[in-house]
C-alpha positions in Angstrom: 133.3 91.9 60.7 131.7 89.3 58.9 128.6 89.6 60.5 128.7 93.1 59.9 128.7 92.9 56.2 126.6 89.8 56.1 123.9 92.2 57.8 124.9 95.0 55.4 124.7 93.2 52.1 121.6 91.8 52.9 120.0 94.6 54.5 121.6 97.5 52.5 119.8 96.3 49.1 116.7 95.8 50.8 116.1 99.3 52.4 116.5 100.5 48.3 114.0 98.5 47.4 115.8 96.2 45.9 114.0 92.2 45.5 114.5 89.8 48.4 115.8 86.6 45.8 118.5 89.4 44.3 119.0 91.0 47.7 121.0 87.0 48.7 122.7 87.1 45.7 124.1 89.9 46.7 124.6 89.2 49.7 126.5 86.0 48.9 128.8 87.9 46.5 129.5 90.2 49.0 130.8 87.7 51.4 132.7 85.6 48.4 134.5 89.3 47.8 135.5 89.9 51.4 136.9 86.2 51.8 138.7 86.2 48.8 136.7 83.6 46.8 134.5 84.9 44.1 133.9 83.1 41.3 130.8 83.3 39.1 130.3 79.6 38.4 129.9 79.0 42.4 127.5 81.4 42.6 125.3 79.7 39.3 126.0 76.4 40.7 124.7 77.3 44.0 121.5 79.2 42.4 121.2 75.4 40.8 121.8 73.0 43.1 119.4 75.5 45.6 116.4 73.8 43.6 117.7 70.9 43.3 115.8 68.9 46.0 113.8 66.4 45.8 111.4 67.5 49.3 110.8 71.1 47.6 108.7 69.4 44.5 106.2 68.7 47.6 105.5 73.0 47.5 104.6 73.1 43.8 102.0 70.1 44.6 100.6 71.6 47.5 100.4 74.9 46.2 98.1 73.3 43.4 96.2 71.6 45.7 95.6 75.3 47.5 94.5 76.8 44.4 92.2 73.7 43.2 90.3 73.7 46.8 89.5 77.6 46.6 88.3 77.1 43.0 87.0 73.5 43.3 84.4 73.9 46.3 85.9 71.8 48.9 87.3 75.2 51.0 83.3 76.3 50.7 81.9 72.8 52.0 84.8 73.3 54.9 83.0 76.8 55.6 79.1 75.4 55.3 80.0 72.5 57.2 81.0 75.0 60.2 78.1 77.0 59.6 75.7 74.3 60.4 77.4 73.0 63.3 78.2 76.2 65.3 77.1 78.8 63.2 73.9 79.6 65.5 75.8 79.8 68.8 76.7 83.8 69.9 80.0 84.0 68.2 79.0 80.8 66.2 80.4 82.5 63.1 84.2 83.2 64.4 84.3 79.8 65.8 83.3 79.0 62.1 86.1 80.7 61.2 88.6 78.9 63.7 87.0 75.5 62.9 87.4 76.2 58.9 90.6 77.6 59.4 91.9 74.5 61.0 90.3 72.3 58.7 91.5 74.2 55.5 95.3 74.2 56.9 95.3 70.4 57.2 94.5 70.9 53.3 96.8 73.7 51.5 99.4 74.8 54.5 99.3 78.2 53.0 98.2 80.8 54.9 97.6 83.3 52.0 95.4 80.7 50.4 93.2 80.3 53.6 92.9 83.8 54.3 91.7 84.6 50.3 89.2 81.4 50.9 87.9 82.6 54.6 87.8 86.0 53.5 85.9 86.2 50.5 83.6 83.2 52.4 83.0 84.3 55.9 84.0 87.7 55.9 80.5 89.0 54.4 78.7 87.0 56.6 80.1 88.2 59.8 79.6 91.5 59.0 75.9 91.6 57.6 75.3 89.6 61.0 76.5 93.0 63.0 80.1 91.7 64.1 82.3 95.2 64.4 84.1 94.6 60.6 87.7 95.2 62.1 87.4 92.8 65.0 86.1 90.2 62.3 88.6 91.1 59.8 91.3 90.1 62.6 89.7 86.4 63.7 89.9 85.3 59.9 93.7 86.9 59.7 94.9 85.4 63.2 93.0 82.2 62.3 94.6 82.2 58.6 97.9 81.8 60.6 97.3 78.6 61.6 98.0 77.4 57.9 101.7 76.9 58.2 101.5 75.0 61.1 99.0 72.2 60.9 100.3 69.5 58.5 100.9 70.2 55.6 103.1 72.4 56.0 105.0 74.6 53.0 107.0 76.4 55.7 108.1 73.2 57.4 109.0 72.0 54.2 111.3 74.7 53.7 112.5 74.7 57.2 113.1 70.8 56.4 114.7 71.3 53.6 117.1 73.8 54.1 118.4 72.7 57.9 118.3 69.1 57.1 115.3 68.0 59.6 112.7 65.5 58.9 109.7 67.2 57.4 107.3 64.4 58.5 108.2 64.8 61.8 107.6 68.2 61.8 104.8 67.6 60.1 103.2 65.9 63.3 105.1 68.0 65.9 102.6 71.2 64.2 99.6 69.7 64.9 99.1 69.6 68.5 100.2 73.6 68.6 98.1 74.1 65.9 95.1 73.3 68.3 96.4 74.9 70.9 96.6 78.2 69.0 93.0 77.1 67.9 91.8 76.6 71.3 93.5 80.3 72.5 91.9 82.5 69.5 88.7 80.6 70.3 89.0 81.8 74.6 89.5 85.2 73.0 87.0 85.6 70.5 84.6 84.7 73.6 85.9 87.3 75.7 86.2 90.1 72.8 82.6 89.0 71.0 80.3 88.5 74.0 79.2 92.3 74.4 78.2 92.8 70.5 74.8 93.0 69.2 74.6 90.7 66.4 72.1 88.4 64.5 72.7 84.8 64.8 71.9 82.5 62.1 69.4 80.0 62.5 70.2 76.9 63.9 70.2 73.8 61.3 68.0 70.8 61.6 69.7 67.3 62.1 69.1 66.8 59.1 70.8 69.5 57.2 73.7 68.8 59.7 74.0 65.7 58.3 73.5 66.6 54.5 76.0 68.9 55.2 78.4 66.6 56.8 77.9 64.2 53.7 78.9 66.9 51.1 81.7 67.9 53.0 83.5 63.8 53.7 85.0 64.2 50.3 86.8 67.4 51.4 87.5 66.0 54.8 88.6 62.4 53.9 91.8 64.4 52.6 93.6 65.4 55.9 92.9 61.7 57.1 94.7 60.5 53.9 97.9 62.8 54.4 98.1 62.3 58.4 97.6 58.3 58.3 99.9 57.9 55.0 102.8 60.0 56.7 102.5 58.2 60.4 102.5 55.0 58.7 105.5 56.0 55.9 103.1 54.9 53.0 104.2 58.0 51.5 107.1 61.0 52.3 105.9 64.3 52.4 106.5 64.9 48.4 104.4 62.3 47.4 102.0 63.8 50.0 101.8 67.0 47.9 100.8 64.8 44.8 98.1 63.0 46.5 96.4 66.2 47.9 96.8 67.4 44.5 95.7 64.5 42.3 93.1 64.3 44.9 91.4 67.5 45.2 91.5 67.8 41.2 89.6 64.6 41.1 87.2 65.9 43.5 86.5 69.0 42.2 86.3 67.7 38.7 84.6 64.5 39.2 82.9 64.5 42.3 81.5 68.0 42.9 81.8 69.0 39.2 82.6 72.9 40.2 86.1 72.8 38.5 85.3 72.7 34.5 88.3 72.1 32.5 87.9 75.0 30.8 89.1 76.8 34.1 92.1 74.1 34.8 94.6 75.9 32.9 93.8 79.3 34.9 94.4 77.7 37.8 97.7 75.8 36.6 99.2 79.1 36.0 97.8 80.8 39.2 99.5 77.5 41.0 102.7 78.2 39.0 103.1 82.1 39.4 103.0 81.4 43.3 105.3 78.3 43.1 107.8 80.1 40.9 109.0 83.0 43.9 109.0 80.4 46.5 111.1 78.2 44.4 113.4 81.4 42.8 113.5 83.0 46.6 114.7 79.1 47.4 117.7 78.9 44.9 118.7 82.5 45.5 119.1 81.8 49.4 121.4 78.7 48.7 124.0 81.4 47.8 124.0 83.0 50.9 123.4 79.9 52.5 127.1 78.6 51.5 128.8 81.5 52.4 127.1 81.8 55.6 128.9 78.5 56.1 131.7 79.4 54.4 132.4 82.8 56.7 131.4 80.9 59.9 128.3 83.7 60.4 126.9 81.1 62.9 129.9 81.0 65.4 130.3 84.5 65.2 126.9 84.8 66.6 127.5 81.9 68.9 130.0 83.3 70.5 127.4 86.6 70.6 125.1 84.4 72.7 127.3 82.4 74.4 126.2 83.8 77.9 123.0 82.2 77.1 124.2 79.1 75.6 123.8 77.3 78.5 120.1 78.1 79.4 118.0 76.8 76.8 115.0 78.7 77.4 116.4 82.2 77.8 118.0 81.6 74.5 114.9 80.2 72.9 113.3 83.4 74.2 116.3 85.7 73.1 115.7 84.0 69.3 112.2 84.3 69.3 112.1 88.0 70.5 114.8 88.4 67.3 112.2 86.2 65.0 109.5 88.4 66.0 111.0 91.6 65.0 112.4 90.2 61.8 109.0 89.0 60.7 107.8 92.5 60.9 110.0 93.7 58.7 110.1 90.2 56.3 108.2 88.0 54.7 107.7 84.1 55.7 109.4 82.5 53.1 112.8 84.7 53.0 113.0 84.8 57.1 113.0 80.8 56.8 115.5 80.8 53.8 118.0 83.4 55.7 117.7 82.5 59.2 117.6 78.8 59.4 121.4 78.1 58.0 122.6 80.8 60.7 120.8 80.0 63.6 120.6 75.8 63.0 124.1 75.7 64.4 123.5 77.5 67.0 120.7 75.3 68.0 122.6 72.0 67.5 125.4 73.5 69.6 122.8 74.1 72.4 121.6 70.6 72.3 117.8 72.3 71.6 115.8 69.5 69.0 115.8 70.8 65.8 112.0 69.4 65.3 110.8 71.5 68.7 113.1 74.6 67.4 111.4 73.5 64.2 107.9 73.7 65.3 108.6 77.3 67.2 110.4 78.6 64.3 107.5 78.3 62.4 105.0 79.7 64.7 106.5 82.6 65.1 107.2 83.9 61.4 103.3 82.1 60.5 102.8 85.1 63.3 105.0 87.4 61.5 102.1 87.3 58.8 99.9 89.5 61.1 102.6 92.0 62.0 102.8 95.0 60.0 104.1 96.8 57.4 104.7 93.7 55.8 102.2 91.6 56.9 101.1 89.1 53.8 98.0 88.0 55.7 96.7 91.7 56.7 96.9 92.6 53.0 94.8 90.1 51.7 92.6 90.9 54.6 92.5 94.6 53.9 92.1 93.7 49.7 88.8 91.5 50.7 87.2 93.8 53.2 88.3 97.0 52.3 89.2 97.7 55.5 92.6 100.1 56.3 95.4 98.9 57.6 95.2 100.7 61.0 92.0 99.5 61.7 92.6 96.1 61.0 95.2 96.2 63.3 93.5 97.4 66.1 91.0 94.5 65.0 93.8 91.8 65.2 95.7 92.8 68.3 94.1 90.9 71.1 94.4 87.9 68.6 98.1 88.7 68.1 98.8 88.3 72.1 96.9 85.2 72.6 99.4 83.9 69.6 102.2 85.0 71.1 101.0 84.1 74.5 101.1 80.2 73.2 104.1 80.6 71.4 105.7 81.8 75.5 104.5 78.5 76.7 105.8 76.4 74.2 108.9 77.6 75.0 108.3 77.7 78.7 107.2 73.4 78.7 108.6 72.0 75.7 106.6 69.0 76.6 104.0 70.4 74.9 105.4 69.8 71.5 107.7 66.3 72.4 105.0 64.3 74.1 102.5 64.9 71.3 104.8 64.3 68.5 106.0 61.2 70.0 102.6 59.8 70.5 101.9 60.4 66.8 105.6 58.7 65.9 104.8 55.8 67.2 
């Protein structure tokens, strides 16, 4: 029964149209009513104490950091340093994408923010050179994706945050699976690219190479300063945030001088506007959160599961199939907020690592972001190229499968995530 209105209250509101951050208030109410305990100061000490945290002023930072880099030049250099390396190869331009996409994670760990950048940046290019415009439009979408996952990460953060798992080491459990979703859009690009007709760019001297490498070591040097200082604890992953953003404000005021002060304020208040829903989506779920503990949601879907509780991977796959549809349906942020306090019990009960669930958690809902209707990545997308939603789709699916494809072996050989992560841990 408590499931049952746990699902209701929070689902209920939704299908009305009703806003995600208000939709766990009332969801928590709802469950305070049935068990007898409502009381209007829990629920406005809960909404408190949600943002509360010391880890969550990392997202603020990092969001700023996002915003400076897009304004600031140093997501262009990313883009022309691509260009000149592989730009001239058949394809050259989506493996631009992939490469810039990587690059640019290990900078803002926003998806949205790298799909606005490679959109607006690549997107032109690729289709002036011939590439089909929906097949392109999918690469920088699927590629976008890979945001949340290499370090840093804003989801991981939250994931951190609200089950109580170390963010740095998720931090460097994302990388390796970063790559490998990398390495798998790359294999399919190849396959899905090789029969188009399209105009390659000219390939670069040695010498623009290097001028272009040159430019770029300022926007670079960043990823090496967040990876090194987290592996050897100079800094935790909040004081991470405030060097990317002190950072990439200095370079793009000092340095490359394409950030005027006149435009700082602009971009302070973009930075805030997107900081402000995580951060009100954040305190809102710590409602629900409580009385999902409070009602004991999670062992009423334990004892759901419990066939599968003792085969990790079928259970994995059971959660993940679940995640998959959810992220159709939800956004990033809220599926972390409202999933993670009931299924992290779960998990522990299991004896599955909270850093491997972590890391496959996070996958999945950064794939969520290409799954329609509510697909924040495909809009952007669509906004940029004008493209409709239908076609994009067809554009993105054989992108889609090669994601989920990686996301099947990751659960198949944990390995895969545990050796890598331990090798950067040490």
């Amino acid at each position: 029964m408590t499931v049952t209105i746990f699902l209701g209250a929070l689902l209920g509101p939704m299908a009305l149209g009703v806003p995600i951050a208000f939709a766990l208030i009332i969801t928590g109410v709802a469950l305070m009513m049935y068990l007898g305990l409502y009381d209007a100061q829990i629920v406005a000490q809960n909404v408190l104490n949600g943002a509360d945290s010391f880890p969550l002023m990392a997202v603020p930072f990092f969001m700023l950091a996002g915003e400076v880099m897009n304004t600031g030049g140093l997501s262009r250099r990313i883009v022309d340093l691509a260009m000149a390396m592989v730009g001239h190869i058949r394809g050259g331009l989506g493996f631009v994408a992939i490469f810039a996409a990587c690059v640019l994670a290990s900078l803002s760990g926003s998806a949205v923010a790298d799909a606005a950048a490679l959109g607006a940046l690549l997107l032109p290019m690729m289709l002036k050179s011939g590439h089909d415009p929906a097949r392109a439009g999918g690469l920088l979408a699927s590629a976008s994706v890979i945001g949340p996952i290499i370090p840093p990460s804003i989801g991981f953060i939250l994931y951190g945050v609200v089950g109580g798992v170390s963010i740095t080491k998720l931090f460097l459990a994302g990388i390796f699976p970063g790559l490998m979703i990398a390495a798998a859009l790359c294999i399919t690009w190849m396959t899905v690219s090789r029969k188009e007709q399209h105009q390659l760019p000219p390939r670069q001297s040695g010498a623009v190479r290097m001028k272009t490498f040159i430019d770029s070591l300022w926007a670079l040097f960043l990823p090496v300063i967040i990876i090194v200082g987290l592996k050897f604890g100079v800094f935790t992953p909040t004081e991470a945030g405030v060097v990317a953003a002190v950072y990439s404000l200095f370079v793009s005021m000092v340095i490359y001088r394409e950030l005027p002060p006149a435009k700082l304020f602009q971009v302070f208040v973009a930075a805030a506007k997107i900081t402000s829903i995580v951060m009100f989506l954040v305190a809102c779920s710590a409602v629900s959160a409580w009385l999902i503990t409070v009602a004991d949601v999670p062992g009423d879907l334990a004892a759901l599961v419990e066939p599968l509780m003792d085969n990790q991977t079928l259970l994995l796959l059971a959660i993940m199939a679940l995640v998959v549809v959810v992220g159709t349906a939800m956004d990033m942020t809220p599926t972390i907020l409202i999933m993670t306090p009931v299924l992290m019990p779960i998990i522990k009960q299991a004896g599955i690592d909270p850093v491997y669930f972590g890391v496959l958690f996070i996958i999945n809902n950064s794939i969520g972001l290409i799954t329609p209707p509510v697909g924040t990545v495909l809009n952007v997308i669509c906004g940029v190229s004008k493209l409709t939603m239908e076609d994009l789709m067809k554009g993105v699916m054989p992108f889609l499968i090669a994601e989920l494809i990686v996301l099947f072996l990751l659960v198949l050989f944990p390995q895969l995530v545990t050796v890598p992560v331990s090798w950067f841990g040490r």
